[in-house]
Each structure stands twice: as structure tokens, then as C-alpha cells.
Steps between C-alpha positions, in 0.01 A plus 500: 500500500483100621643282252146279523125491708404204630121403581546217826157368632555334806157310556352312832623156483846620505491739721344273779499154672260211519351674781418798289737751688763734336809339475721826565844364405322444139472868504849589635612271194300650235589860610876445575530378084298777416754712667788312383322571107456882651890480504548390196307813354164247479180610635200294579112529596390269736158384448421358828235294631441414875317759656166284556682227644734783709111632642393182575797431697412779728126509542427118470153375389273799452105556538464597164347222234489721175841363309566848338473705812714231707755554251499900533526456833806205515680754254433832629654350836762250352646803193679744794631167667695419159589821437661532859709161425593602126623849675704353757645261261596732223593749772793218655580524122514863457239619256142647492155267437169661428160406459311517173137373521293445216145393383468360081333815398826707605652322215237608203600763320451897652584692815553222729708311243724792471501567842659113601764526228623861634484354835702210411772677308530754751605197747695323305702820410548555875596130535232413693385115459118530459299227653154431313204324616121502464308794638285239691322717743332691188537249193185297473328333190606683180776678682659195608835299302423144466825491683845649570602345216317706261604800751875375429437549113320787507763688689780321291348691183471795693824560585644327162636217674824303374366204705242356699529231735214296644611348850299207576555145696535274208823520252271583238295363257526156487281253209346356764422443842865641682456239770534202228803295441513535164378856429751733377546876494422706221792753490361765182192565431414693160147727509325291223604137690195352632652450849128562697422140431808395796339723776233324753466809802410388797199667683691779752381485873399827666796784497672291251636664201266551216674410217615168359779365202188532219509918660840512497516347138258747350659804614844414424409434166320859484847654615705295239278618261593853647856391449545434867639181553346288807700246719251283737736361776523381838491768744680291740790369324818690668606792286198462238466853403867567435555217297237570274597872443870377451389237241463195631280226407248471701123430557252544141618790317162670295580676181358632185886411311 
């Protein structure tokens, strides 16, 4: 029906400021060249971070010290916010979003499994853009993703993705420290290349995104392997998603070729 699926995780750093708040016209951006794709008979899942950071925004510092229950609480409040400004924004662009939440054991094989891919393809036949994230309020210890990156390639296999693109706030993987003169950016990445040895993650302050390059690394090279080819690129950079899809070079490409 589409001429190509696209995966698109949008994580936390790019989706908010310095002072940790949601940088809407981010969003607007991201959804307006999703719709521009939609137009070009391309349809995407958004993997989409932000909903901690969107609850902490409205209730502030909480009583609660347990981290995991803080969390549930941040995203149970913060995941309608997001949805409301992903709605309104698609809406100004006229098409459909829907929610798809999901814990890691709704991807093993059985009922559930079979249950998120009809639910999927039953969007994505209606053109509806589906918008996944992290069943937070329910997904603790075994249940959890180590991040929405792994979320991102999960769904990418479900659906039998063409693509999927890993939004961050770097250009990509660079071999070395990105904020060095002399450090350069590694622009393809093959799944044997020992490219872990580059990555030095910085610890992640509370609400922060949990995933790092080494994350986004390992999964990529489990979708090439899938033969789903992974772009890492700046989630900032004006017009990032549509240049990728329409070829251009840009950010580390990941691929088992």
C-alpha cells in the first residue's frame, strides 16, 4: 500500500532544552516531515520519548523517593500531555496519531505479539501515524526496554521496516570525543566493525533519556542484521528526516552490506 515504513525515534535530548522542557517547535518539525513523507505515499512510526520530562513539567518535585515509582508517576502524567501536542500537531496537518504502548514481553512471541502487529497494521492501513513509547506506568524490572531505542528496533522488525532512524543530539558516531578539534565523523558503520570502542556515555541526570551512542550502536546493528538499515543523526539539523529518506548523506549509516 505505502511505497516504504519508516521506524523514527525521537528521544529526550532532542526533543527538549537545557532546561529540560519540551521544545514544541521540535515536534511541529518532526511531524510536519512526517506528513510531508505521508504525501509522498511514506509512512512512519514515531517512537517518542518525553513523557517523564512532559510530567515533571507539570507536577514539579514530587514526595516520592523510590526511582521506579517516580518514573510511573512523571509518565503516567507527562504520556496524555504528548499525546495532546502530537494530536494537535498532526491535526493542523490533517491526519490521525494514535497511541501504542508497550512493555518487552509484548514483543516475545504469542498472543500479545500477535496482538501489537494486528494493531499496528490495522493503523497503518487506515493511515494513522502510530506513536510508540514505553508502557511506564506498568513496565518495571524484566518488563522494562533498556531504552526507546531498543523499543525503536523492536517495532521496526515488527512492522518490517524499510528504515529506522535514531534521532539524537550529536551528528552521529564520531571516533572520538564529538567536542574535539580533530575528531571526525564516522559516516558507515558495518555490523562486524568494532565501533563500541569510540563511545564514552555520559551518566544521564534524573528524567534524562536512558539510552546512550553504545545503546544506540547495539541495536542498530541488531536491525541491520535484520536487513533494516539504521541512520543515527541529529534530530535537530533542519529537515533531518527527509533528507535521509530521500538519500542524502547524512549522520552514521549502520548496515549489515
Amino acid at each position: 500500500m505505502y511505497d516504504k515504513r519508516i521506524v523514527i525515534k525521537v528521544g529526550t535530548n532532542v526533543m527538549t532544552n537545557k532546561a529540560n522542557r519540551i521544545v514544541r517547535p521540535v515536534l511541529q518539525s518532526i511531524v510536519k516531515q512526517v506528513a510531508e513523507l505521508f504525501d509522498e505515499n511514506i509512512i512512519c512510526v514515531l517512537v517518542s520519548s518525553g513523557s517523564v520530562i512532559a510530567g515533571r513539567e507539570v507536577l514539579g518535585r514530587i514526595k516520592i523517593k523510590n526511582k521506579d515509582q517516580k518514573r510511573q508517576v512523571y509518565s503516567s502524567v507527562g504520556q496524555p500531555r504528548m499525546m495532546r501536542l502530537y494530536y494537535n500537531f498532526f491535526r493542523d496537518y490533517g491526519l490521525q496519531c494514535a497511541q501504542v504502548l508497550a512493555t518487552k514481553r509484548d514483543f516475545n512471541p504469542g498472543v500479545h505479539r500477535e496482538n501489537m502487529i494486528t494493531c499496528y497494521e490495522g493503523l497503518l492501513s487506515e493511515g494513522v501515524i502510530p506513536i510508540a513509547n514505553e508502557d511506564d506506568a506498568v513496565s518495571v524490572t524484566k518488563s522494562m526496554f533498556s531504552d526507546n531505542d531498543e523499543l525503536a528496533s523492536l517495532v521496526a522488525e515488527l512492522i518490517d521496516a524499510d528504515m529506522l532512524i535514531l534521532l539524537t543530539s550529536t551528528e552521529g558516531l564520531y571516533d572520538g570525543d564529538p567536542e574535539e578539534e580533530h575528531t571526525r565523523l564516522i559516516k558507515t558503520v558495518h555490523v562486524n566493525q568494532n565501533v563500541e570502542k569510540f563511545v564514552n556515555d555520559k551518566d544521564k541526570e534524573e528524567g534524562e533519556g536512558r539510552g546512550g551512542m553504545a545503546s544506540k550502536i547495539n541495536v542498530a546493528k541488531g536491525a541491520a542484521r535484520k536487513n533494516i538499515p539504521t541512520i543515527i543523526a541529529n534530530g535537530n539539523r533542519e529537515n533531518v528526516i527527509l533528507d535521509i529518506v530521500r538519500g542524502k548523506e547524512i549522520g552514521t549509516l549502520i548496515t549489515a552490506d
